[in-house]
PyMOL CGO cylinders between C-alpha atoms (Angstrom):
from pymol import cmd
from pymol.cgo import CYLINDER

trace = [
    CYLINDER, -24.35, -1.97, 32.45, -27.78, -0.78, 33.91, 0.3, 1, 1, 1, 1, 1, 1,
    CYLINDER, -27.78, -0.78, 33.91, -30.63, -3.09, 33.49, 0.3, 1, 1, 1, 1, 1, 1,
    CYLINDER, -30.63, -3.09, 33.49, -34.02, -1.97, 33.44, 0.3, 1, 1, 1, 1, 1, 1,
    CYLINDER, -34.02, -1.97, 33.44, -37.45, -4.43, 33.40, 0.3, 1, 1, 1, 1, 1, 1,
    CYLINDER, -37.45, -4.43, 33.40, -40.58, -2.96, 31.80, 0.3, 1, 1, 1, 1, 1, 1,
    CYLINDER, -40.58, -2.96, 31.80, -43.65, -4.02, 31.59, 0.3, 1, 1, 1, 1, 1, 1,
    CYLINDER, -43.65, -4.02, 31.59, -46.54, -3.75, 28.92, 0.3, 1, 1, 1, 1, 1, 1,
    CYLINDER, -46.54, -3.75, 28.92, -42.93, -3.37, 26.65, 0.3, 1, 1, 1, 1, 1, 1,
    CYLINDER, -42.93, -3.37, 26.65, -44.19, -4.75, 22.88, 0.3, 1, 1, 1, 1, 1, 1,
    CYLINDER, -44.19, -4.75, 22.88, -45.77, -1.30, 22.34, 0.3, 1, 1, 1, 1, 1, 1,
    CYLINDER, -45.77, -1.30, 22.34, -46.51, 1.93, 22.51, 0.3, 1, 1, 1, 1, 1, 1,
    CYLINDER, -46.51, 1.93, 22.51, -45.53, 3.55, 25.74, 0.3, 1, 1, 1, 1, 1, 1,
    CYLINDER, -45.53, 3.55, 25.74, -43.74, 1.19, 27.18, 0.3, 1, 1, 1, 1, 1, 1,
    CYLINDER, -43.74, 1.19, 27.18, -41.81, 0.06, 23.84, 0.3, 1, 1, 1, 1, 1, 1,
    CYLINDER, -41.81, 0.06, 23.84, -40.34, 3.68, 23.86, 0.3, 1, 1, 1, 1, 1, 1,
    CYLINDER, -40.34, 3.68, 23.86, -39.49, 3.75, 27.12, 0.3, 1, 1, 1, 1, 1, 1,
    CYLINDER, -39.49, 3.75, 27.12, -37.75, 0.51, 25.86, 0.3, 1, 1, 1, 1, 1, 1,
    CYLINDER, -37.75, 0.51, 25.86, -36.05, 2.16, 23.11, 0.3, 1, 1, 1, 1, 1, 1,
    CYLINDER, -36.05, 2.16, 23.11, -34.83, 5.07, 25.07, 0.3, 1, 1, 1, 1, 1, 1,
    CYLINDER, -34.83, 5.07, 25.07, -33.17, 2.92, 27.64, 0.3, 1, 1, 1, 1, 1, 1,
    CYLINDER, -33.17, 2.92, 27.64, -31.63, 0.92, 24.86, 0.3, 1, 1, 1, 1, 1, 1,
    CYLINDER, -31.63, 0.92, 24.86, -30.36, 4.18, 23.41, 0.3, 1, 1, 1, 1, 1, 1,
    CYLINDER, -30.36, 4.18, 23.41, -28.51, 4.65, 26.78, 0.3, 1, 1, 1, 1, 1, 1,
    CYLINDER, -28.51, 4.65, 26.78, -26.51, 1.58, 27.04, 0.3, 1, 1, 1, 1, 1, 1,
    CYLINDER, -26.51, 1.58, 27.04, -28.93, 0.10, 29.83, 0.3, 1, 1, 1, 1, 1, 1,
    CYLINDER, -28.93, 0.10, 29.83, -29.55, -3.57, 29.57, 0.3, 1, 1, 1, 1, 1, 1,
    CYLINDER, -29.55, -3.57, 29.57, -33.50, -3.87, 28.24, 0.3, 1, 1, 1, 1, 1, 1,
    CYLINDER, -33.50, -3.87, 28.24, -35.94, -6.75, 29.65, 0.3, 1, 1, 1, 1, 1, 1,
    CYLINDER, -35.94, -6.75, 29.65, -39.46, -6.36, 28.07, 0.3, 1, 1, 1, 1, 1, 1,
    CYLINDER, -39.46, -6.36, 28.07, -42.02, -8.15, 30.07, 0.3, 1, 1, 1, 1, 1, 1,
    CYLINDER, -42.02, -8.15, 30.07, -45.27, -8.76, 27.49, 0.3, 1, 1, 1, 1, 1, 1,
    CYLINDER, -45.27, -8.76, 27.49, -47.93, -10.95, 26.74, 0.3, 1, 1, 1, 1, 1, 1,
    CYLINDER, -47.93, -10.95, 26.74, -46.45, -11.19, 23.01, 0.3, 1, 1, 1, 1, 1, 1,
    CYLINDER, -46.45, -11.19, 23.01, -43.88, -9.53, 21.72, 0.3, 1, 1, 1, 1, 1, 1,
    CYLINDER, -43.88, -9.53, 21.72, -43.30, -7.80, 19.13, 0.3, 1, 1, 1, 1, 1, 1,
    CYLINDER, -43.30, -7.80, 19.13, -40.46, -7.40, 16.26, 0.3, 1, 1, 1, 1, 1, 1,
    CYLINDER, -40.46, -7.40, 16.26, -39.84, -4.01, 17.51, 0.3, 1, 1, 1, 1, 1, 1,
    CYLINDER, -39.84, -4.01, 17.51, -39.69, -4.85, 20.89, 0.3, 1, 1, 1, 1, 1, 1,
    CYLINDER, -39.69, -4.85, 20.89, -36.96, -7.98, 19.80, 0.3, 1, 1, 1, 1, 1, 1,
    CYLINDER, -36.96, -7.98, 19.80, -35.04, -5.41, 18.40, 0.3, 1, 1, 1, 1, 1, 1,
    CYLINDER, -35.04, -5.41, 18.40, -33.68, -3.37, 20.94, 0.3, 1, 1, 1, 1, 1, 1,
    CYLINDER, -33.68, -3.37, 20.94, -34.36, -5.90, 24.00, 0.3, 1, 1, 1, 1, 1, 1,
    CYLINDER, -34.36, -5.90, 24.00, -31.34, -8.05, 25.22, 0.3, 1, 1, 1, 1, 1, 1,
    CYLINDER, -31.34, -8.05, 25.22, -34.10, -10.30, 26.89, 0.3, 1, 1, 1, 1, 1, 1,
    CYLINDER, -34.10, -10.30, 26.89, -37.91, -10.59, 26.35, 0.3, 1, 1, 1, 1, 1, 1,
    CYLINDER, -37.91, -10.59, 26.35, -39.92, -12.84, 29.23, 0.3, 1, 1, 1, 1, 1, 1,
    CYLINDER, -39.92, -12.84, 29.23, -43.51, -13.56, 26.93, 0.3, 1, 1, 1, 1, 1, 1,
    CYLINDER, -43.51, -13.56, 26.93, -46.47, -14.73, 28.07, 0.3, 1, 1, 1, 1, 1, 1,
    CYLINDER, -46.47, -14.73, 28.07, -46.65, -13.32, 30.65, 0.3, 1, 1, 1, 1, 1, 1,
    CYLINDER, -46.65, -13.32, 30.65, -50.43, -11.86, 32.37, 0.3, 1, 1, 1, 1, 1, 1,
    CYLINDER, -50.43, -11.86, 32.37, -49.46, -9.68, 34.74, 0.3, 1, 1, 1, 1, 1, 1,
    CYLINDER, -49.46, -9.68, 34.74, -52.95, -11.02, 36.84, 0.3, 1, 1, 1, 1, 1, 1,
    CYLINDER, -52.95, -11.02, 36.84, -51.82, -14.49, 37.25, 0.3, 1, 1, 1, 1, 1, 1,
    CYLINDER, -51.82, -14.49, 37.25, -49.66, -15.89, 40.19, 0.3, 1, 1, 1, 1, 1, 1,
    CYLINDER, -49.66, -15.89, 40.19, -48.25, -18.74, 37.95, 0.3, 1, 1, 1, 1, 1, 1,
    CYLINDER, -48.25, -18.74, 37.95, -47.24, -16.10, 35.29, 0.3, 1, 1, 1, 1, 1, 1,
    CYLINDER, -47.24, -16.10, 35.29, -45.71, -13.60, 37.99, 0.3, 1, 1, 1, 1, 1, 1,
    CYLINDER, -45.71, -13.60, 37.99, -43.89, -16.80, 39.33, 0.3, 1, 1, 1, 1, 1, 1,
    CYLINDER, -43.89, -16.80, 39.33, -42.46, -17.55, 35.74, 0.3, 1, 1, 1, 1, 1, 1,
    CYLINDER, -42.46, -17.55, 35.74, -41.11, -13.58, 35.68, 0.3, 1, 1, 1, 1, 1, 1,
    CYLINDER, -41.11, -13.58, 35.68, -39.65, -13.90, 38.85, 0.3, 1, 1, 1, 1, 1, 1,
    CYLINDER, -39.65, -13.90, 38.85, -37.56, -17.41, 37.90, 0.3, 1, 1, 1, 1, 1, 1,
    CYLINDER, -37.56, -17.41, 37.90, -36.84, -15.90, 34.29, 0.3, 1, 1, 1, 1, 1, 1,
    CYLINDER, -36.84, -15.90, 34.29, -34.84, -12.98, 36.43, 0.3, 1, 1, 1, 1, 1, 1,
    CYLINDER, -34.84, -12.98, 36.43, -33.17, -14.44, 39.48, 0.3, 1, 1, 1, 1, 1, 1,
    CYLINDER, -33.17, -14.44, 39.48, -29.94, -13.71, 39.71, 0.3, 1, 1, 1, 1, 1, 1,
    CYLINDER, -29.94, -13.71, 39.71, -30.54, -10.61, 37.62, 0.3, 1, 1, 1, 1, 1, 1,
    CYLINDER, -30.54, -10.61, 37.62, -29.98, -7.19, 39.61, 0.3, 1, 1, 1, 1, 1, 1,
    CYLINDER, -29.98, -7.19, 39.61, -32.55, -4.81, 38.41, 0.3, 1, 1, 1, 1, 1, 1,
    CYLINDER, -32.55, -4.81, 38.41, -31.91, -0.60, 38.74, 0.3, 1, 1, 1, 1, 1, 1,
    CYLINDER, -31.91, -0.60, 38.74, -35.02, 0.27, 37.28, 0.3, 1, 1, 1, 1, 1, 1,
    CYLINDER, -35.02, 0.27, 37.28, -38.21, -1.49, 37.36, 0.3, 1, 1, 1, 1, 1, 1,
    CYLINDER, -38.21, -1.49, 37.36, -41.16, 0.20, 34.81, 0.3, 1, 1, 1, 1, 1, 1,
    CYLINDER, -41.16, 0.20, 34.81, -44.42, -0.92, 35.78, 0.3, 1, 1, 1, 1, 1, 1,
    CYLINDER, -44.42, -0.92, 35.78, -46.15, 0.19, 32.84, 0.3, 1, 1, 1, 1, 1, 1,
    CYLINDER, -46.15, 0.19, 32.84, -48.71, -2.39, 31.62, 0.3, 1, 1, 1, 1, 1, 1,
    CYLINDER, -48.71, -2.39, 31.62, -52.42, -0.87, 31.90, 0.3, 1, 1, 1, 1, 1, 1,
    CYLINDER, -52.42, -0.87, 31.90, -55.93, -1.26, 30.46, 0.3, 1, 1, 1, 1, 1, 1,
    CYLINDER, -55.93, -1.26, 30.46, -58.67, 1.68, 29.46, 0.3, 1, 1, 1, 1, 1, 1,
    CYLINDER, -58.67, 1.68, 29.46, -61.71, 0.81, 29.28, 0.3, 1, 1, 1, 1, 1, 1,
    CYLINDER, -61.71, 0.81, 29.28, -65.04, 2.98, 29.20, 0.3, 1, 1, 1, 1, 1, 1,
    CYLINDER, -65.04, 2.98, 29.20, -68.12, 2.59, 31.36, 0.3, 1, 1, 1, 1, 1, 1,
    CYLINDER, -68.12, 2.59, 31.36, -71.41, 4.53, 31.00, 0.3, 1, 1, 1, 1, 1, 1,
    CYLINDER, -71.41, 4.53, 31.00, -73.50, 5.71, 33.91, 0.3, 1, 1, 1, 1, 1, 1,
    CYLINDER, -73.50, 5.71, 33.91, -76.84, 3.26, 34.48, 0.3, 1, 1, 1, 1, 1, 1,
    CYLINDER, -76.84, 3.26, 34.48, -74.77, 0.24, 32.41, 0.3, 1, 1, 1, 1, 1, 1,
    CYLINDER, -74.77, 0.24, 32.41, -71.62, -0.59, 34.18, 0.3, 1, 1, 1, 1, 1, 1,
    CYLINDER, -71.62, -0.59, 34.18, -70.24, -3.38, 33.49, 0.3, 1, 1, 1, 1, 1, 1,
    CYLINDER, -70.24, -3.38, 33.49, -68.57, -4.55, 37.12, 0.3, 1, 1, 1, 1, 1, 1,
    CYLINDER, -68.57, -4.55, 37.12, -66.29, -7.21, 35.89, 0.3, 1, 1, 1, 1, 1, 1,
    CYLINDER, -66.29, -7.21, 35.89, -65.03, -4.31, 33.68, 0.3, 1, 1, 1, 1, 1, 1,
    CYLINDER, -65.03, -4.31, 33.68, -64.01, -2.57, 36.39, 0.3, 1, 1, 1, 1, 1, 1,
    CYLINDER, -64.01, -2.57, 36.39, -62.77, -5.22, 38.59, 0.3, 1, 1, 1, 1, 1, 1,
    CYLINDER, -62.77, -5.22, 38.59, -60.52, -6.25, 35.86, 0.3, 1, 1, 1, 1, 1, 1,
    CYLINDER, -60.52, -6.25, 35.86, -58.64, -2.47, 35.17, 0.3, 1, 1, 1, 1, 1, 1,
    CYLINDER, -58.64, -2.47, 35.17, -58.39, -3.20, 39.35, 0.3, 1, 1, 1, 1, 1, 1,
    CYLINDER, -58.39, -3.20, 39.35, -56.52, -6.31, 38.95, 0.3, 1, 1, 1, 1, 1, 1,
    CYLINDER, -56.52, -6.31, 38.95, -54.54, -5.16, 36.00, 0.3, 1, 1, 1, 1, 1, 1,
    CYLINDER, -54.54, -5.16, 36.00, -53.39, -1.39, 36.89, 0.3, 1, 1, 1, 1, 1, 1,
    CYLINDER, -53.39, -1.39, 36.89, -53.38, -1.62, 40.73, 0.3, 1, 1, 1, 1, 1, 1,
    CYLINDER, -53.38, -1.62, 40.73, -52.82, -4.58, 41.96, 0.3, 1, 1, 1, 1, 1, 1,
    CYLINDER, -52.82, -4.58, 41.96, -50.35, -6.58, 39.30, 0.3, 1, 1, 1, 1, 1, 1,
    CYLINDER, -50.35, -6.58, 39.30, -47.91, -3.63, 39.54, 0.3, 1, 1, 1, 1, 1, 1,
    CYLINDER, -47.91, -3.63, 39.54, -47.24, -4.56, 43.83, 0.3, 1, 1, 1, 1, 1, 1,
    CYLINDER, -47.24, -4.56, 43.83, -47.54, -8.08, 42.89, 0.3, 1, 1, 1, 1, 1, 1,
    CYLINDER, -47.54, -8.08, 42.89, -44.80, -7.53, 40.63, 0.3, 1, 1, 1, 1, 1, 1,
    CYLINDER, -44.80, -7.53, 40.63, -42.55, -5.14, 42.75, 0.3, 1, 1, 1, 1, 1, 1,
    CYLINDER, -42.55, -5.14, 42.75, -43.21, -7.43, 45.67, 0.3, 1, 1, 1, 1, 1, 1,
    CYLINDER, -43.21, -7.43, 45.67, -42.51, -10.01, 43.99, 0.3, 1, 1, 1, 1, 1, 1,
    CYLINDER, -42.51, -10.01, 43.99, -38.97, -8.79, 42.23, 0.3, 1, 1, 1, 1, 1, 1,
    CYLINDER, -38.97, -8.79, 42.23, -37.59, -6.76, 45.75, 0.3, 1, 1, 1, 1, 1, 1,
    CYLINDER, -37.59, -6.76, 45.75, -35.20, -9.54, 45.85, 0.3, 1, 1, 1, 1, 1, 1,
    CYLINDER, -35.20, -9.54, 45.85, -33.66, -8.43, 42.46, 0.3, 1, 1, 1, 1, 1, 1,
    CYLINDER, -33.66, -8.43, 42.46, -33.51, -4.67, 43.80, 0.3, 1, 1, 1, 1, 1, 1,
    CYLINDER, -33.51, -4.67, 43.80, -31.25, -3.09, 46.10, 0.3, 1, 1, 1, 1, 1, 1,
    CYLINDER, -31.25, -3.09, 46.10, -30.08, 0.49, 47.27, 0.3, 1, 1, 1, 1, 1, 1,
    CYLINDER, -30.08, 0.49, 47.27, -30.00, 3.02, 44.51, 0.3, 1, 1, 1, 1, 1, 1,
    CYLINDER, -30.00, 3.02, 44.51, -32.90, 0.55, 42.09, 0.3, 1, 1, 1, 1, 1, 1,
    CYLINDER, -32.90, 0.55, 42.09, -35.70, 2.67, 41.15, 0.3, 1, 1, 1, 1, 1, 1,
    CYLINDER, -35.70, 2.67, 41.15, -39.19, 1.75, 40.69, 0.3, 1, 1, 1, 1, 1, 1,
    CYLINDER, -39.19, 1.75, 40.69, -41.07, 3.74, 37.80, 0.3, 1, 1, 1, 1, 1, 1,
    CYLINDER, -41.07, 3.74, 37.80, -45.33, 3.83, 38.10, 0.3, 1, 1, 1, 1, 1, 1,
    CYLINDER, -45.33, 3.83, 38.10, -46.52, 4.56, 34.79, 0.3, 1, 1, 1, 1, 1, 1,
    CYLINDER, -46.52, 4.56, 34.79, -50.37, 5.69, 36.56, 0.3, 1, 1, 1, 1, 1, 1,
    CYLINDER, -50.37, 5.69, 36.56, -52.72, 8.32, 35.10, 0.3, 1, 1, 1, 1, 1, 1,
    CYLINDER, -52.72, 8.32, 35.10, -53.48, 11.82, 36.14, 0.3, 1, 1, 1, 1, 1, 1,
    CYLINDER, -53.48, 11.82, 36.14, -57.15, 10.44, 35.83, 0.3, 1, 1, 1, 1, 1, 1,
    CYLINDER, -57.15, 10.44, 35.83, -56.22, 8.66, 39.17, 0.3, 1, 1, 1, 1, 1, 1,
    CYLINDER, -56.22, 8.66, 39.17, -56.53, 12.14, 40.98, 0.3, 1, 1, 1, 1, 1, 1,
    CYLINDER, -56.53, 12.14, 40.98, -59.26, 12.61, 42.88, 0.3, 1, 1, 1, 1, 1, 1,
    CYLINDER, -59.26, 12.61, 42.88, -58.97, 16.43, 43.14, 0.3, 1, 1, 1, 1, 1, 1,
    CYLINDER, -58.97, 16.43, 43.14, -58.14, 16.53, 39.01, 0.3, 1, 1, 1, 1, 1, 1,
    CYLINDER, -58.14, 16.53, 39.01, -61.61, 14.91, 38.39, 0.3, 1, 1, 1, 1, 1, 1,
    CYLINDER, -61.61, 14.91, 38.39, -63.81, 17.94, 36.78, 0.3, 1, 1, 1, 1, 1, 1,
    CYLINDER, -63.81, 17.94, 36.78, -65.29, 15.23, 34.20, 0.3, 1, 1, 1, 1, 1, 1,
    CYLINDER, -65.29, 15.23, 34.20, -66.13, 12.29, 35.54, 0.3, 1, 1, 1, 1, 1, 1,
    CYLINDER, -66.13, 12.29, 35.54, -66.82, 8.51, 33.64, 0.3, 1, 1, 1, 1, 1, 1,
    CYLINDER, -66.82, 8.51, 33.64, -63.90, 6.20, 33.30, 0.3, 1, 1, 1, 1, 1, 1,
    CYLINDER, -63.90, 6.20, 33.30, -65.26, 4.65, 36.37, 0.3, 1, 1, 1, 1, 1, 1,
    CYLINDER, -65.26, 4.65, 36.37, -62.86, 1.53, 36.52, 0.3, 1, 1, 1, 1, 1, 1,
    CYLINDER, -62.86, 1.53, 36.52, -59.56, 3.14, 35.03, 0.3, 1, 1, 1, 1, 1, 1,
    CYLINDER, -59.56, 3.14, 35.03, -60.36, 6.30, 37.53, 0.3, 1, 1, 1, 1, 1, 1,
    CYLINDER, -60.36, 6.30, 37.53, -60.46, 3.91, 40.62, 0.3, 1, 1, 1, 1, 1, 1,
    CYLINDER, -60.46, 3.91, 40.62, -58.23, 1.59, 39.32, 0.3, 1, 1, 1, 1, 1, 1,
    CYLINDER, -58.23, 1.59, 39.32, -55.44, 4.93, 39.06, 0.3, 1, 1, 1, 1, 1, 1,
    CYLINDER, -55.44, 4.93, 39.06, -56.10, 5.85, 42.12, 0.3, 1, 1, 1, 1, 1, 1,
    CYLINDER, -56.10, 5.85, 42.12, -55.62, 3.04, 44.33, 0.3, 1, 1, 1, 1, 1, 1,
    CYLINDER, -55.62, 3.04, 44.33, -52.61, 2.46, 42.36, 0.3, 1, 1, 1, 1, 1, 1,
    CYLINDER, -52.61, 2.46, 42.36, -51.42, 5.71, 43.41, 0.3, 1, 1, 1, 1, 1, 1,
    CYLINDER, -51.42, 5.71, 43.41, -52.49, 5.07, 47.02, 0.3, 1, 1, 1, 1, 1, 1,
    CYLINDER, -52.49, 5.07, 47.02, -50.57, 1.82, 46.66, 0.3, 1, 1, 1, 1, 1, 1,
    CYLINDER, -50.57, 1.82, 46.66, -47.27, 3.75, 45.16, 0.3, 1, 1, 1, 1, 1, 1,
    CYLINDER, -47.27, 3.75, 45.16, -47.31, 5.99, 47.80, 0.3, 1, 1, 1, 1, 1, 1,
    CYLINDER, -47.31, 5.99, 47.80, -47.12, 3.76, 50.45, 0.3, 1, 1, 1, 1, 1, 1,
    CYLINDER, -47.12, 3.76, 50.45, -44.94, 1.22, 48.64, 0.3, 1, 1, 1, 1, 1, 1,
    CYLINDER, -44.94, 1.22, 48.64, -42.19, 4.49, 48.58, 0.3, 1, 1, 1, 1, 1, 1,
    CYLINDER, -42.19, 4.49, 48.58, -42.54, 4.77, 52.11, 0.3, 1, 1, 1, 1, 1, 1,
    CYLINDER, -42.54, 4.77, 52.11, -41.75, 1.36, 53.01, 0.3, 1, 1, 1, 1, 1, 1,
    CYLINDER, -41.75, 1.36, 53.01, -38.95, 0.73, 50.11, 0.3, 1, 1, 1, 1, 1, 1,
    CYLINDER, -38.95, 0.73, 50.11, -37.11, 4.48, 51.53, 0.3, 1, 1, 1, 1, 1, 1,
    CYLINDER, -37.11, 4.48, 51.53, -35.66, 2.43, 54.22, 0.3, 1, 1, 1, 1, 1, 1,
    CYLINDER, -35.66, 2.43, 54.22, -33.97, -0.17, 51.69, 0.3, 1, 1, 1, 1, 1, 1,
    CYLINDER, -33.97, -0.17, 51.69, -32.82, 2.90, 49.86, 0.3, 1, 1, 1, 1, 1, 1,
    CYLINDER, -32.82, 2.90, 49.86, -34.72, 2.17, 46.75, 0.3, 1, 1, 1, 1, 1, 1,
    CYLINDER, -34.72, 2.17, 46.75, -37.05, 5.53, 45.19, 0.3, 1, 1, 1, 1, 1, 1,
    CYLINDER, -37.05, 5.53, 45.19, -40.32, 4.83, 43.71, 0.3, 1, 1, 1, 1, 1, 1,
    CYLINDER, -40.32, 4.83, 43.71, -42.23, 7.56, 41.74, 0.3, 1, 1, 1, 1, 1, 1,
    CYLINDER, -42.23, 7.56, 41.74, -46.03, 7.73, 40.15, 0.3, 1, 1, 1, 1, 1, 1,
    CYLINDER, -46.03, 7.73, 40.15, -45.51, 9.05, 36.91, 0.3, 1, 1, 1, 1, 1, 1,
    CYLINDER, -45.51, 9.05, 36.91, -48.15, 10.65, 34.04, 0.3, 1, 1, 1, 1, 1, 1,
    CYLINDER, -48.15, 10.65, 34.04, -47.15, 9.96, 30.76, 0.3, 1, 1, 1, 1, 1, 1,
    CYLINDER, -47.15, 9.96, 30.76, -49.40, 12.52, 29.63, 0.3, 1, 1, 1, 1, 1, 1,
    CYLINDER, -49.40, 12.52, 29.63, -52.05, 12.34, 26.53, 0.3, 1, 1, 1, 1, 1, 1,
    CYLINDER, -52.05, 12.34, 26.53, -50.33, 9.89, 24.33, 0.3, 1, 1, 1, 1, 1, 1,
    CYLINDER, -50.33, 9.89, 24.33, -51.24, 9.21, 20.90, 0.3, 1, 1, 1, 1, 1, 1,
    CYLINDER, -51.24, 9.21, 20.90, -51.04, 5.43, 21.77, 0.3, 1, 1, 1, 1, 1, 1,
    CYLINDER, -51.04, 5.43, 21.77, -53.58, 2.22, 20.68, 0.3, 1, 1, 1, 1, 1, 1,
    CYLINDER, -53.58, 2.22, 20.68, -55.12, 2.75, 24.02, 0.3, 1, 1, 1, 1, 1, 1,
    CYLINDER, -55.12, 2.75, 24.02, -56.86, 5.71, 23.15, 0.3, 1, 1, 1, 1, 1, 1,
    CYLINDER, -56.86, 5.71, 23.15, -56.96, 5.35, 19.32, 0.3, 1, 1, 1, 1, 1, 1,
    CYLINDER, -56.96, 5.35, 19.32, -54.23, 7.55, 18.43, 0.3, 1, 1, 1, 1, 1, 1,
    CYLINDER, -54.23, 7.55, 18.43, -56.05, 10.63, 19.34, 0.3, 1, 1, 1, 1, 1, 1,
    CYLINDER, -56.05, 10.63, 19.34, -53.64, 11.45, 22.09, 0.3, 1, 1, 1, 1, 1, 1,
    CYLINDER, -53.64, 11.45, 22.09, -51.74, 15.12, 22.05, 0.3, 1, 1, 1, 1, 1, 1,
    CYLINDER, -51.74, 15.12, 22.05, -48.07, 13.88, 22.22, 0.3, 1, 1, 1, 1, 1, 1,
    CYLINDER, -48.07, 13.88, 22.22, -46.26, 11.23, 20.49, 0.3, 1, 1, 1, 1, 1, 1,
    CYLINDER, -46.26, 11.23, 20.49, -45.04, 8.25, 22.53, 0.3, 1, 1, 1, 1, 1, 1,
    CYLINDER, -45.04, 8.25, 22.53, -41.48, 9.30, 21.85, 0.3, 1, 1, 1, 1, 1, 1,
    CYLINDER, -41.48, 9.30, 21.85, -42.07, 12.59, 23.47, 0.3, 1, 1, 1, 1, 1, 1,
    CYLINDER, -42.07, 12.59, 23.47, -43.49, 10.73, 26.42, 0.3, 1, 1, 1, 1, 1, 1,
    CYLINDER, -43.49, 10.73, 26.42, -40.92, 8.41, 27.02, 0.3, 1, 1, 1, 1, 1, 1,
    CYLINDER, -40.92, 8.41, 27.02, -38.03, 11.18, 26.95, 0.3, 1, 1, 1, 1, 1, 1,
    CYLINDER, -38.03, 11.18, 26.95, -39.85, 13.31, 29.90, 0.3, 1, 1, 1, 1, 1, 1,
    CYLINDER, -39.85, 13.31, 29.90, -40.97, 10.08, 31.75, 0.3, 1, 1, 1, 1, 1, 1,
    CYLINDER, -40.97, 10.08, 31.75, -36.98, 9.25, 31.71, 0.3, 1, 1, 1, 1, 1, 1,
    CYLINDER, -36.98, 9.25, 31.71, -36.05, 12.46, 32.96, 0.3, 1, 1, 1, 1, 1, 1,
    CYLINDER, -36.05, 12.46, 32.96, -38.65, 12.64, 35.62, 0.3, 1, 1, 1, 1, 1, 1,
    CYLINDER, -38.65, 12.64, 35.62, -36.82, 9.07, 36.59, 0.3, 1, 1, 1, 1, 1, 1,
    CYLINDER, -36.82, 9.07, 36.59, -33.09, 10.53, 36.40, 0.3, 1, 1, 1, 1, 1, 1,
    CYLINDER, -33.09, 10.53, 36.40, -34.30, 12.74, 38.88, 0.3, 1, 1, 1, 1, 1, 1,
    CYLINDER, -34.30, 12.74, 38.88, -36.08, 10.64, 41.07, 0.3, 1, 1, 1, 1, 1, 1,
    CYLINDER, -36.08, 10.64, 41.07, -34.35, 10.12, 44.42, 0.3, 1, 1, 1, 1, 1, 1,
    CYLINDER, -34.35, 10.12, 44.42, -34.90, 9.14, 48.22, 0.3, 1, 1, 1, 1, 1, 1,
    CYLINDER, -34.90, 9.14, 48.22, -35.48, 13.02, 48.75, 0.3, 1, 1, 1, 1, 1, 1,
    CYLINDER, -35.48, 13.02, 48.75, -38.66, 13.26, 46.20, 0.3, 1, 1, 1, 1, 1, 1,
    CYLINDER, -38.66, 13.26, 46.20, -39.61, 9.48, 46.64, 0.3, 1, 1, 1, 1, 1, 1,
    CYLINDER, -39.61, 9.48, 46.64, -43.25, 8.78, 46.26, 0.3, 1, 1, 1, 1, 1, 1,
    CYLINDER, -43.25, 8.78, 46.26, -44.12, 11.67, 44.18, 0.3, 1, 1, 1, 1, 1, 1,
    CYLINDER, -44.12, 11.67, 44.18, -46.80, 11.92, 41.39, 0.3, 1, 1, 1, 1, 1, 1,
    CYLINDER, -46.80, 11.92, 41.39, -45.16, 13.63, 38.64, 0.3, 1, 1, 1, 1, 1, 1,
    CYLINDER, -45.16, 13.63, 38.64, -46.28, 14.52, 34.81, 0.3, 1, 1, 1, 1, 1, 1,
    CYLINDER, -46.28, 14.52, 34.81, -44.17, 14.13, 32.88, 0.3, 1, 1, 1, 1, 1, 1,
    CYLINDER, -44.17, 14.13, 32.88, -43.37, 17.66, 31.65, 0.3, 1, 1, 1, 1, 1, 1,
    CYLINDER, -43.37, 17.66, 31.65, -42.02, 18.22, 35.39, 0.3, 1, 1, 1, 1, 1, 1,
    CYLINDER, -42.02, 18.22, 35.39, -45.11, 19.33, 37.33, 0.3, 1, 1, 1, 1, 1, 1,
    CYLINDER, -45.11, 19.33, 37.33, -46.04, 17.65, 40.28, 0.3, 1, 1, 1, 1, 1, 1,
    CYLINDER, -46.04, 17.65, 40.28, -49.79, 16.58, 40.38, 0.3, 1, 1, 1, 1, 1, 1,
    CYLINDER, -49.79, 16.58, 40.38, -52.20, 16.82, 43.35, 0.3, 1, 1, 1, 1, 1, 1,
    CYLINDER, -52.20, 16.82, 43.35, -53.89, 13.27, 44.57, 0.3, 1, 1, 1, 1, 1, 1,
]
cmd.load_cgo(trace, "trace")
């Protein structure tokens, strides 16, 4: 049995993806900071309290799966917030740094020894990290924050080609999720199904691609 690890898994996005997996006959570990009953539902294992900015919390992950081989690794916890122009609020902005750039390589760093040739690793960024998509501007922290995830991705796939594991960037697209107040343009379940199939398809060939997830490939 497959066993894929996601993070951000209690809800929403990442509680789909959960579900869809689940669906599949993969074996499900959601990675939270609380769960959720829906999330206990279809998980074999949930690791809790777990904040994905903290060493000792990323150390507590990594001894809750050793020994566990893991084909797909969904790094899929994020935060939103908004900043206006002439009142940024800089600790704002350096925490959507810690939490959607850097905590996803701590992670994968941190679980390569549970990967091997033929895992996948599954970046759930933002099409807002594109620099040449940006024709509105604001969302100073999560924009940055995307980004250098991105720029992080991309080289992470180039070093992990030679272990034979694929790594993707992936849009989820508008989602009508808590993050943005329901107000998103597809459900999460819609989401979920063309983030898997961007991930079926993922291979060393296409490694460290930034993909919608409708199938188009989006510019950096």
């Amino acid at each position: 049995m497959k066993h894929v690890v996601i993070t951000g898994a209690n809800r929403g996005i990442g509680l789909e993806l959960a579900r869809h997996y689940q669906a599949e006959d993969w074996r499900v570990t959601g990675v939270c900071r609380e769960t959720s009953p829906e999330l206990d539902k279809v998980a074999a294992q949930v690791i809790e309290g777990i904040d994905v900015t903290s060493k000792e919390s990323i150390e507590r992950l990594v001894s809750a799966l050793q020994g566990q081989t893991i084909d797909l690794l969904i790094n899929n916890a994020g935060l939103l917030q908004d900043e206006i122009l002439g009142s940024i609020d800089y600790d704002s902005l350096r925490l959507q740094m810690e939490i959607n750039a850097f905590a996803p390589l701590r992670i994968s760093e941190a679980l390569l020894p549970n990967l091997q040739a033929g895992s996948k690793i599954a970046n759930i960024t933002s099409r807002m990290g594109s620099i040449a998509d940006n024709d509105s501007g604001g969302r100073y922290g999560y924009r940055a924050s995307k980004a250098a995830f991105n720029a992080l991705g991309r080289s992470l796939a180039i070093d992990l080609k030679e272990r034979g594991i694929a790594l993707a960037q992936l849009h989820p697209g508008f989602v009508k999720t808590r993050m943005v107040n329901f107000g998103g343009l597809i459900s999460p379940e819609d989401s979920a199904s063309g983030l898997a199939e961007r991930i079926a398809a993922l291979n060393l060939e296409n490694t460290g691609s930034f993909w919608h997830s409708n199938g188009d490939e989006l510019p950096w």
